[in-house]
py3Dmol code that shows the C-alpha trace and the ligand (Angstrom):
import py3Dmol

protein = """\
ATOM      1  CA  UNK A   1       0.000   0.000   0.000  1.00  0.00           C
ATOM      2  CA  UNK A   2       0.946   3.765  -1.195  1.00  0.00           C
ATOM      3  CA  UNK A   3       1.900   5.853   2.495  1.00  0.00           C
ATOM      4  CA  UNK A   4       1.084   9.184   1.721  1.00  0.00           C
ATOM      5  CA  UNK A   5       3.227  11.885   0.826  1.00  0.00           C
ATOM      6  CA  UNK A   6       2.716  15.252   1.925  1.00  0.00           C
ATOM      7  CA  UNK A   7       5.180  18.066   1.058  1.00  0.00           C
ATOM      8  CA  UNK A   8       5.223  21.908   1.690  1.00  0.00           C
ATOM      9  CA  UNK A   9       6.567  23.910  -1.481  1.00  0.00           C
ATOM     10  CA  UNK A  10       8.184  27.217   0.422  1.00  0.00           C
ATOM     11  CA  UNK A  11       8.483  29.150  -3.102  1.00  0.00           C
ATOM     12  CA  UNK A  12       9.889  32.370  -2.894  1.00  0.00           C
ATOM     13  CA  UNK A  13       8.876  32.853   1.306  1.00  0.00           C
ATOM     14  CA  UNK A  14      10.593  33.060   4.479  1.00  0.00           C
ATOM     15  CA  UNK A  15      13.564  34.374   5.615  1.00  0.00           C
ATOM     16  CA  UNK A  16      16.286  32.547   7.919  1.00  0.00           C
ATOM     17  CA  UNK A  17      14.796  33.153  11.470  1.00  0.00           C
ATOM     18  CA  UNK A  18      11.043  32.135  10.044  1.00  0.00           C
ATOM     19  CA  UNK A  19      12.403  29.331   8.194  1.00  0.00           C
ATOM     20  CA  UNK A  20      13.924  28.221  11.218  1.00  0.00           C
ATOM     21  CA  UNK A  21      10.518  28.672  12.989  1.00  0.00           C
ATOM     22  CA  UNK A  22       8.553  27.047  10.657  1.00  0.00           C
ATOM     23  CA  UNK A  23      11.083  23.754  10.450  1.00  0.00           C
ATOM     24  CA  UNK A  24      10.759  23.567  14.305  1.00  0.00           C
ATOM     25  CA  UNK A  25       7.179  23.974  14.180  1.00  0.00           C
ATOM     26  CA  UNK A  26       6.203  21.275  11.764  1.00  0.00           C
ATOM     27  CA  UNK A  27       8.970  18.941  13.430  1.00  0.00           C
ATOM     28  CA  UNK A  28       7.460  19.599  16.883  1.00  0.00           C
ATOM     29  CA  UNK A  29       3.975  19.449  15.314  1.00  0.00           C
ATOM     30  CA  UNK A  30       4.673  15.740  13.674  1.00  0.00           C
ATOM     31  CA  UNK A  31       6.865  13.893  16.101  1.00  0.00           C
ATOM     32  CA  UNK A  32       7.623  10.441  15.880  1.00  0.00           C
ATOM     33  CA  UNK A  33       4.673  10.455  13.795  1.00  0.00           C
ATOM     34  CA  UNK A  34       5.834   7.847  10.628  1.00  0.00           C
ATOM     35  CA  UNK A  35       2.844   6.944   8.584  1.00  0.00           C
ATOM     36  CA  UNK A  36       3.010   9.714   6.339  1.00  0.00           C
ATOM     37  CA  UNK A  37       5.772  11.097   4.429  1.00  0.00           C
ATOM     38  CA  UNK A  38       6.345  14.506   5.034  1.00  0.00           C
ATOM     39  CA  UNK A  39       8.859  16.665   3.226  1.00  0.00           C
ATOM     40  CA  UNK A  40       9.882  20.891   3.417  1.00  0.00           C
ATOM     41  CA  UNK A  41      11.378  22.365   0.600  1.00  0.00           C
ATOM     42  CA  UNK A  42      12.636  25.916   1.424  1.00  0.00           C
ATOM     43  CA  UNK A  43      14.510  28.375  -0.612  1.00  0.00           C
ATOM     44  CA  UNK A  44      18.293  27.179  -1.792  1.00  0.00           C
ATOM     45  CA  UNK A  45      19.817  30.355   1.386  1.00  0.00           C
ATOM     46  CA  UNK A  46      17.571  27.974   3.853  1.00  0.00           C
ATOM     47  CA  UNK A  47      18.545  24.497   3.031  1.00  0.00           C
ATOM     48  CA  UNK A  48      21.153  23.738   4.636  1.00  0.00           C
ATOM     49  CA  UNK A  49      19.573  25.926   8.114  1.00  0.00           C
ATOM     50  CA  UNK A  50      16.253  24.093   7.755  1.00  0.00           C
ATOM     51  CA  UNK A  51      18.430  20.432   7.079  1.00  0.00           C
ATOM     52  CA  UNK A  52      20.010  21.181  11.094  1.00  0.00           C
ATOM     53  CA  UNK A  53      16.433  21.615  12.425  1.00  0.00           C
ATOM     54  CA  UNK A  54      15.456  18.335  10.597  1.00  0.00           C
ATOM     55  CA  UNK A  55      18.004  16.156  11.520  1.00  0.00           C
ATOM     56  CA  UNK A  56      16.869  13.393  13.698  1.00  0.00           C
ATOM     57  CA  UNK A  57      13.274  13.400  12.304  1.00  0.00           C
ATOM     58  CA  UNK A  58      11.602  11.973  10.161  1.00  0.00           C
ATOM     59  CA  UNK A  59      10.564  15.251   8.077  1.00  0.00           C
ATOM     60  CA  UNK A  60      12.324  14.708   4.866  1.00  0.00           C
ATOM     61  CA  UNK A  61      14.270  18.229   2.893  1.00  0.00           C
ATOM     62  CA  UNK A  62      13.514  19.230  -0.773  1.00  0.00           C
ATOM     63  CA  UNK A  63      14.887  21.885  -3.006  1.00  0.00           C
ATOM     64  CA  UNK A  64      13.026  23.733  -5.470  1.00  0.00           C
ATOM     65  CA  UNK A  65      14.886  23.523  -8.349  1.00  0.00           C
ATOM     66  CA  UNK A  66      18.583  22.027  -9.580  1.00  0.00           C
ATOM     67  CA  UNK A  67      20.183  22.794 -12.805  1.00  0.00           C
ATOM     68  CA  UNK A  68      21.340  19.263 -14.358  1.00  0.00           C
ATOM     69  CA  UNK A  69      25.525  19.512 -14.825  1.00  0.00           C
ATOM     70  CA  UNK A  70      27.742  18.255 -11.957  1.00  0.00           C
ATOM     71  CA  UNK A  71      29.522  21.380 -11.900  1.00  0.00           C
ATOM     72  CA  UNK A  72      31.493  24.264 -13.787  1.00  0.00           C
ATOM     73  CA  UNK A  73      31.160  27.318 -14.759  1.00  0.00           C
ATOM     74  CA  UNK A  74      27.133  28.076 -14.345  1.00  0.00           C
ATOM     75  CA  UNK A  75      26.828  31.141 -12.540  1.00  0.00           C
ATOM     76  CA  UNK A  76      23.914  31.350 -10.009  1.00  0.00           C
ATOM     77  CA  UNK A  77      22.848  27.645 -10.767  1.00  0.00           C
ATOM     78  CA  UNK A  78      23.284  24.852  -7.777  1.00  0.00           C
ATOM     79  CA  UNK A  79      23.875  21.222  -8.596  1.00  0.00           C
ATOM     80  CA  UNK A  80      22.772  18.186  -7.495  1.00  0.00           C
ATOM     81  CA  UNK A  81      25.134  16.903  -5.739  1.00  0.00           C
ATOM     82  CA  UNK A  82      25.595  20.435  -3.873  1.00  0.00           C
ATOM     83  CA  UNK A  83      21.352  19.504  -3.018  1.00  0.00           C
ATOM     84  CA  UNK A  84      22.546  15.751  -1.420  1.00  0.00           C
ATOM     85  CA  UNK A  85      25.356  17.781   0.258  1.00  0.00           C
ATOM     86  CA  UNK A  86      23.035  19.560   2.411  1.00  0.00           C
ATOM     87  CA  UNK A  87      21.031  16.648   3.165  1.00  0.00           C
ATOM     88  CA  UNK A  88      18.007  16.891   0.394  1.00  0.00           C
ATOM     89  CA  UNK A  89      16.031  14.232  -0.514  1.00  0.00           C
ATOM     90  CA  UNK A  90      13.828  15.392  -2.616  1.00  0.00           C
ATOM     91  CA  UNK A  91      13.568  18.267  -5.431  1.00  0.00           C
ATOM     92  CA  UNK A  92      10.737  19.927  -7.163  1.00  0.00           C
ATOM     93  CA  UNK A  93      11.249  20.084 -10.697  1.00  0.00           C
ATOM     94  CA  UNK A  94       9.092  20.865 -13.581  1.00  0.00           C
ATOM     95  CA  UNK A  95       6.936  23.657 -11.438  1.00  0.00           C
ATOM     96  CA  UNK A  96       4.411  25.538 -13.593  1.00  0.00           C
ATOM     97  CA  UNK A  97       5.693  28.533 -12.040  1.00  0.00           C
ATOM     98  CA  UNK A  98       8.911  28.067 -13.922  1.00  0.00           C
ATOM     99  CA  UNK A  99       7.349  26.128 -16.742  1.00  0.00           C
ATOM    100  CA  UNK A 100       4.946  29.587 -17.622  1.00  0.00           C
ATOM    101  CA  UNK A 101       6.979  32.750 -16.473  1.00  0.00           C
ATOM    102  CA  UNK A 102       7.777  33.754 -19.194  1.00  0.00           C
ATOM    103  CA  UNK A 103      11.513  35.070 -18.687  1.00  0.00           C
ATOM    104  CA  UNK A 104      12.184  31.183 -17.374  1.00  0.00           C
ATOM    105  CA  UNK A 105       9.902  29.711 -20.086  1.00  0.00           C
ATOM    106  CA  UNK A 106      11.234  25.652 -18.929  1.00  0.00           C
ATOM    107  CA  UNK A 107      10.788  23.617 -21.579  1.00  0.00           C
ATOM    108  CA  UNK A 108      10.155  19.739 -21.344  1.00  0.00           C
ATOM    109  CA  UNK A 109      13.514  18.877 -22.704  1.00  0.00           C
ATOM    110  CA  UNK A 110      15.563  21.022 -19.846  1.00  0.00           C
ATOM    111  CA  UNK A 111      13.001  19.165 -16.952  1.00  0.00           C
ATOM    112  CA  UNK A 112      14.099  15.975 -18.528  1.00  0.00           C
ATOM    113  CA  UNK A 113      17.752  16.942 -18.313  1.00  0.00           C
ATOM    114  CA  UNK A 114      16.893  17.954 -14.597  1.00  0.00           C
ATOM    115  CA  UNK A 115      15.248  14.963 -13.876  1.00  0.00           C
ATOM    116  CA  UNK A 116      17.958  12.738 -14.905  1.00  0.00           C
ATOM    117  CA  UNK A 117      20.305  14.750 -13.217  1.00  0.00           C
ATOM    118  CA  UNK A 118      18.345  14.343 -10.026  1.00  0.00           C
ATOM    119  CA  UNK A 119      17.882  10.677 -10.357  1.00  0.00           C
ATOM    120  CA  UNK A 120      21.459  10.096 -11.533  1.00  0.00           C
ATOM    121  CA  UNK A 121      22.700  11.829  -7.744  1.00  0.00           C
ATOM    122  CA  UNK A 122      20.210   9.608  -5.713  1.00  0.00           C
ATOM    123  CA  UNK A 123      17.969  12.465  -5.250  1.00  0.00           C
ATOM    124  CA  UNK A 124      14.014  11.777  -5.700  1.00  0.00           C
ATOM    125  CA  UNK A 125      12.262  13.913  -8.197  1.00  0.00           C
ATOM    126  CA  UNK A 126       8.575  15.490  -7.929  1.00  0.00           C
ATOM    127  CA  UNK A 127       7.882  16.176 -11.151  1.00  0.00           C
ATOM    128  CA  UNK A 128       5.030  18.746 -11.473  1.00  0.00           C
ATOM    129  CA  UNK A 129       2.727  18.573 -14.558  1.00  0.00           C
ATOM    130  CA  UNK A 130      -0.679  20.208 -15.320  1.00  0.00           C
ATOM    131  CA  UNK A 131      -2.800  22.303 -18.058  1.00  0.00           C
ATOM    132  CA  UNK A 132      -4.136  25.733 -17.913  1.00  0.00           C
ATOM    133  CA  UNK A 133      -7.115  26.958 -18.212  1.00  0.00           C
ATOM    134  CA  UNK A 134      -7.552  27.518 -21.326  1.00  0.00           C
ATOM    135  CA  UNK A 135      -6.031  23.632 -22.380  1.00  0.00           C
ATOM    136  CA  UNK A 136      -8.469  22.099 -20.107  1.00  0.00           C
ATOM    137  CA  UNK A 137     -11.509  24.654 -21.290  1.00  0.00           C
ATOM    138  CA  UNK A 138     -10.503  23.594 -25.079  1.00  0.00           C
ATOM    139  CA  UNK A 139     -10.828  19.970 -23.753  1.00  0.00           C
ATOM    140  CA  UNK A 140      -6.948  19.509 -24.047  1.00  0.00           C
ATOM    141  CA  UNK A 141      -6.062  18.088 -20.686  1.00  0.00           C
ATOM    142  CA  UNK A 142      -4.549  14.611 -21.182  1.00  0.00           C
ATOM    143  CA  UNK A 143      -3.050  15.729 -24.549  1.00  0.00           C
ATOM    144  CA  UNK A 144      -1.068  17.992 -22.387  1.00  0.00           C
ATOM    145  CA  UNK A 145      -0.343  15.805 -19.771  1.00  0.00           C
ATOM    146  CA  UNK A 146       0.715  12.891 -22.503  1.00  0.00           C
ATOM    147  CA  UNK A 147       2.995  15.031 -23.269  1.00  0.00           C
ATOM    148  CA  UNK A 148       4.409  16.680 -20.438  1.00  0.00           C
ATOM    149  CA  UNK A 149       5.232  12.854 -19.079  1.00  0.00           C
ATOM    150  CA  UNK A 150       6.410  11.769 -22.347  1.00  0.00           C
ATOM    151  CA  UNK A 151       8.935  14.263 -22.818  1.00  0.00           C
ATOM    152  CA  UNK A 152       9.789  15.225 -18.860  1.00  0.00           C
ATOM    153  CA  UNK A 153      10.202  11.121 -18.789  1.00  0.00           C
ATOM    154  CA  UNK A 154      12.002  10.197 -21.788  1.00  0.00           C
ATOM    155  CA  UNK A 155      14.350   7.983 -20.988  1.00  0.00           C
ATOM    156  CA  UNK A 156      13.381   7.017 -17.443  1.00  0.00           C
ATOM    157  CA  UNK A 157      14.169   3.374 -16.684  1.00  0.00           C
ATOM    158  CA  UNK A 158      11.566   1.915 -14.393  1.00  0.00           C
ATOM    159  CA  UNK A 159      14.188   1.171 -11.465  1.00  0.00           C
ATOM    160  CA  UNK A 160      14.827   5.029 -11.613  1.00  0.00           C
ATOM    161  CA  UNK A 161      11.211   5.635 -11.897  1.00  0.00           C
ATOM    162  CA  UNK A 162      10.338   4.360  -8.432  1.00  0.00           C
ATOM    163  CA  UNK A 163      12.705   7.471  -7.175  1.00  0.00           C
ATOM    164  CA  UNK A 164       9.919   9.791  -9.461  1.00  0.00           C
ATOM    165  CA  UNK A 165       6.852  11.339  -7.225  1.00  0.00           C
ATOM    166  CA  UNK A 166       4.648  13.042  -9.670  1.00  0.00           C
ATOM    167  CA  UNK A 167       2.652  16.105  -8.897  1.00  0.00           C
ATOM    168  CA  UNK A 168      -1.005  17.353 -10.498  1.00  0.00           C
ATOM    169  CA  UNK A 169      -1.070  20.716 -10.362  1.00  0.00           C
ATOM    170  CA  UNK A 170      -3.621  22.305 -12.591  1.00  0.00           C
ATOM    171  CA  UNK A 171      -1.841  25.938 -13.321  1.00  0.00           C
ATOM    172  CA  UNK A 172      -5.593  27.457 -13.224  1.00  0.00           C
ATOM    173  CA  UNK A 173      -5.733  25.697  -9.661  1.00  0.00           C
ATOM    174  CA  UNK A 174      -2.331  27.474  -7.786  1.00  0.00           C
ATOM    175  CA  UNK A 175      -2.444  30.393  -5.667  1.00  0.00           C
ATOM    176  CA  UNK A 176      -6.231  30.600  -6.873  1.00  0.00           C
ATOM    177  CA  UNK A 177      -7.627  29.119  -3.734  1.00  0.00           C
ATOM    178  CA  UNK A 178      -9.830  27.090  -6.502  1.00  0.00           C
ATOM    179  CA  UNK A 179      -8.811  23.444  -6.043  1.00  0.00           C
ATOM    180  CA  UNK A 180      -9.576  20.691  -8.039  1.00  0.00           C
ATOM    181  CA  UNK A 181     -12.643  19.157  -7.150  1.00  0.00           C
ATOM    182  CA  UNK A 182     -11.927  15.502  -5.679  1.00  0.00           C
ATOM    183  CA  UNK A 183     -13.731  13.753  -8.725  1.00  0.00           C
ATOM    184  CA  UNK A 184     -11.165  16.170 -11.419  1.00  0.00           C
ATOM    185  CA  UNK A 185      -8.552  15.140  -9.609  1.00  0.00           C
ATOM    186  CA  UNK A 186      -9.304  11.765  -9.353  1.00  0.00           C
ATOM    187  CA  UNK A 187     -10.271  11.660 -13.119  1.00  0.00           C
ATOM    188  CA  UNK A 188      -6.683  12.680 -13.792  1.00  0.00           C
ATOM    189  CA  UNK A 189      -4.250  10.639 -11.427  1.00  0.00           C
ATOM    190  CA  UNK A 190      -5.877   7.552 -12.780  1.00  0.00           C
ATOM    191  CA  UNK A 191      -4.873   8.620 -15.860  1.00  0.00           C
ATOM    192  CA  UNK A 192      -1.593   9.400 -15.285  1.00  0.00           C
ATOM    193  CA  UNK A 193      -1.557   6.033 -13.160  1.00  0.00           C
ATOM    194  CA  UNK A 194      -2.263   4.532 -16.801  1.00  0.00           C
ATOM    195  CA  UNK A 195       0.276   5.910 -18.650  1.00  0.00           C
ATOM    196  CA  UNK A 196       2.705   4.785 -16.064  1.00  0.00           C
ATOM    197  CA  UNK A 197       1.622   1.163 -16.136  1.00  0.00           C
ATOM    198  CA  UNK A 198       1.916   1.248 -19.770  1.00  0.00           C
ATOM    199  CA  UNK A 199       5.157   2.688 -19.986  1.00  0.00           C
ATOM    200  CA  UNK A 200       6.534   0.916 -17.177  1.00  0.00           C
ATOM    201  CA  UNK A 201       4.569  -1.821 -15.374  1.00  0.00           C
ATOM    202  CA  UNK A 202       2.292  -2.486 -13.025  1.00  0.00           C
ATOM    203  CA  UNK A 203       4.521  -2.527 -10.256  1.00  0.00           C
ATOM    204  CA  UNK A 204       5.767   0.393 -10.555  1.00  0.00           C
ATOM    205  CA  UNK A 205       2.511   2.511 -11.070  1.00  0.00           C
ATOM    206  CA  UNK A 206       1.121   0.645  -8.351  1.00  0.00           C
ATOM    207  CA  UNK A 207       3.760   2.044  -6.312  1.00  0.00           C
ATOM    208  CA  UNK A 208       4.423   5.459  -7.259  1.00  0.00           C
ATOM    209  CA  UNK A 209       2.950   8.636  -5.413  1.00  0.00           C
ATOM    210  CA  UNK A 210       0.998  11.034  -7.361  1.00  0.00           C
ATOM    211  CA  UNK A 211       0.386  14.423  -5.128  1.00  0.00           C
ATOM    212  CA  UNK A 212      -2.036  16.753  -5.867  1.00  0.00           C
ATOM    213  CA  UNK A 213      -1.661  20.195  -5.804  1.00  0.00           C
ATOM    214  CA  UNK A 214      -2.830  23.814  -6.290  1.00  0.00           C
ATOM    215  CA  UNK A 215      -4.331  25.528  -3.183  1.00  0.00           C
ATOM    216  CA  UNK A 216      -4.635  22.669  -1.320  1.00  0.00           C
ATOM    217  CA  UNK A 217      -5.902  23.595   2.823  1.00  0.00           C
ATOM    218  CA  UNK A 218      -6.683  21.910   5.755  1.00  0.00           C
ATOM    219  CA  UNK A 219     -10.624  22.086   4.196  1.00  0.00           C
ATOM    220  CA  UNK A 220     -10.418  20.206   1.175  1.00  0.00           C
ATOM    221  CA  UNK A 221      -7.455  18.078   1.800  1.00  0.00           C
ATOM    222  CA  UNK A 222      -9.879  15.228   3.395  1.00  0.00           C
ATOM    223  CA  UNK A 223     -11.858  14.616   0.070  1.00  0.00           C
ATOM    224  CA  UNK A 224      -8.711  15.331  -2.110  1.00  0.00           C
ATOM    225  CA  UNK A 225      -6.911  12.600  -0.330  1.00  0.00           C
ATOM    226  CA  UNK A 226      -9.523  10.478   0.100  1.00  0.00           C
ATOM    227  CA  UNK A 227      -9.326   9.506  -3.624  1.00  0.00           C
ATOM    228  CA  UNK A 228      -7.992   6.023  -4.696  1.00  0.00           C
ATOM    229  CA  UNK A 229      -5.204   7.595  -7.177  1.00  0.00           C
ATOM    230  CA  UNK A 230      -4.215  10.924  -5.060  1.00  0.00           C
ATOM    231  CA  UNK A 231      -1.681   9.764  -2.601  1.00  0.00           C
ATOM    232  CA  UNK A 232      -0.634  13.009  -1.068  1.00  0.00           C
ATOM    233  CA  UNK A 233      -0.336  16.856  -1.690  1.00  0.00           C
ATOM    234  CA  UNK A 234       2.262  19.268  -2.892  1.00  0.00           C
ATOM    235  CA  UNK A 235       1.228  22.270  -0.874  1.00  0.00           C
ATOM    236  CA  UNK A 236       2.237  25.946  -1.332  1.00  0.00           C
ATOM    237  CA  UNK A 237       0.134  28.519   0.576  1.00  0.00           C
ATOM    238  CA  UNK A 238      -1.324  26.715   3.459  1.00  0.00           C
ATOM    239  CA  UNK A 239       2.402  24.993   3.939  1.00  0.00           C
ATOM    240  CA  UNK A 240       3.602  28.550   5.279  1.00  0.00           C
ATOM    241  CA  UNK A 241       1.476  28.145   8.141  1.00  0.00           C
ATOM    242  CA  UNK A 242       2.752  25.154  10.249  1.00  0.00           C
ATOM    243  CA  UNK A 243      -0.634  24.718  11.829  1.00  0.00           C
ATOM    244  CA  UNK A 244      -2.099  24.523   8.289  1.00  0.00           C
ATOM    245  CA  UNK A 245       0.390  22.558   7.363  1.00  0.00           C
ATOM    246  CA  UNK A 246       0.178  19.561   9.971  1.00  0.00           C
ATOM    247  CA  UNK A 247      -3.702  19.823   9.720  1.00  0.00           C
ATOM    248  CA  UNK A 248      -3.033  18.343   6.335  1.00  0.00           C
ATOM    249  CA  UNK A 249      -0.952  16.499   7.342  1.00  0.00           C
ATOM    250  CA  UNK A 250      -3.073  14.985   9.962  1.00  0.00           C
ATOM    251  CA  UNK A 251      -5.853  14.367   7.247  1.00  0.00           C
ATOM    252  CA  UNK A 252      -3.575  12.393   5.423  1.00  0.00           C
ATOM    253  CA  UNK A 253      -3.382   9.877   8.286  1.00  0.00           C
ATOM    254  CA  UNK A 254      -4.425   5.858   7.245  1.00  0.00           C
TER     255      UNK A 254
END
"""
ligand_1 = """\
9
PGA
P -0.605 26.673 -3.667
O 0.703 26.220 -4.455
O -0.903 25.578 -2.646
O -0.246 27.959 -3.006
O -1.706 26.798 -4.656
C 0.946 24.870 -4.766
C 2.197 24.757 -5.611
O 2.388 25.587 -6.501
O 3.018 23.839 -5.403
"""
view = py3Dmol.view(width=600, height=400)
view.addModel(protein, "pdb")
view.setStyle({"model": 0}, {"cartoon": {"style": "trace"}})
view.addModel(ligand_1, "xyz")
view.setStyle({"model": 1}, {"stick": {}})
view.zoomTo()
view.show()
């Protein structure tokens, strides 16, 4: 059976004493509590602060992002292996945040550079995919999707695959405080369940996490997560708030 994963997507927020705050909070907050996975993923200035406040529980560290060479001369940009220095786990990659602004424009190709990169250092990947809008108004959803996973995956062994988390977030759902409803979100993981069983086995779809995400709160998490295919949330918003936090975290109990 699928634990479920719950993990708090900082963005752009905090600053070293309320990152610090925050960490302690949700690691107070959780305890030994085990039967849900629960990951942070603060700003790159935070990691390593938030990593010390971790240590000895079992809340889990993320980045946000990674740019895929082992090292040189890339100005600004932060490796993997500099992310498992600092004790990550986990990384977000393939945000629609940096998929859509425009002056980062991400295209599929450079996630699935990233994502190899991440899986070739040992880190696990949660690979964010959704439509906008206007693709799911034109009736365009799983076209999108098909091909957000085909591209973001090419190349993806399934051993590799079972380090993959992947994350629904419709872009028309984040920062909106419009979720998906349970049923849309439903409708979708199964599909994306598919296409993993097809491209690489039942035993690895039956295994692998699929979060759901965009203004998910303490509110709707209960019938988000009580879906069959949504095994957890990536949440933005409510994760600044550690109270709002473990209250989903709580609902994600078995
Ligand atoms: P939100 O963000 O919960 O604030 O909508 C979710 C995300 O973008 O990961």
């Amino acid at each position: 059976m699928r634990s479920k994963f719950i993990a708090g997507n900082w963005k752009m927020h905090t600053a070293a004493a309320t990152a610090r705050q925050l960490a302690s909070s949700v690691v107070r907050g959780l305890g030994a509590e085990g039967r849900v996975k629960v990951a942070v993923c603060p700003p790159f200035p935070y990691l390593a602060l938030v990593g010390d406040v971790l240590r000895g529980s079992p809340v889990a560290l993320g980045a946000q992002n990674l740019y895929p060479e082992k090292e040189g001369a890339f100005t600004g940009e932060v490796s993997p292996a500099m992310l498992v220095d600092v004790n990550c786990k986990y990384v977000i990659l393939g945000h629609s945040e940096r998929r859509h602004k425009p002056e980062l424009a991400e295209s599929d190709a450079l996630i699935n550079r990233k994502i190899h990169a991440a899986l070739a250092a040992g880190l696990h990947a949660i690979l964010c995919l959704g439509e906008t809008l206007e693709e799911r108004q034109s009736g365009r959803t799983e076209a999108v999707l098909l091909a957000q996973l085909a591209a973001s995956l090419a190349g993806v062994d399934a051993p590799r695959m079972a380090r993959v988390v992947l994350a629904y977030e419709p872009v028309w759902a984040i920062g909106t405080g419009h979720s998906a409803t349970p049923d849309q979100a439903q409708q979708v993981h199964a599909f994306l369940r598919q296409w993993v069983r097809e491209t690489f086995g039942e035993e690895t779809a039956a295994a692998l996490p699929i979060q759901d995400g965009g203004s998910v709160n303490p509110d709707n998490a209960a019938a988000l997560l009580r879906q069959p295919d949504v095994d957890g949330a990536l949440v933005g918003g409510a994760s600044l708030n550690a109270d709002q936090f473990l209250a989903i975290v709580r609902v994600a109990l078995p």
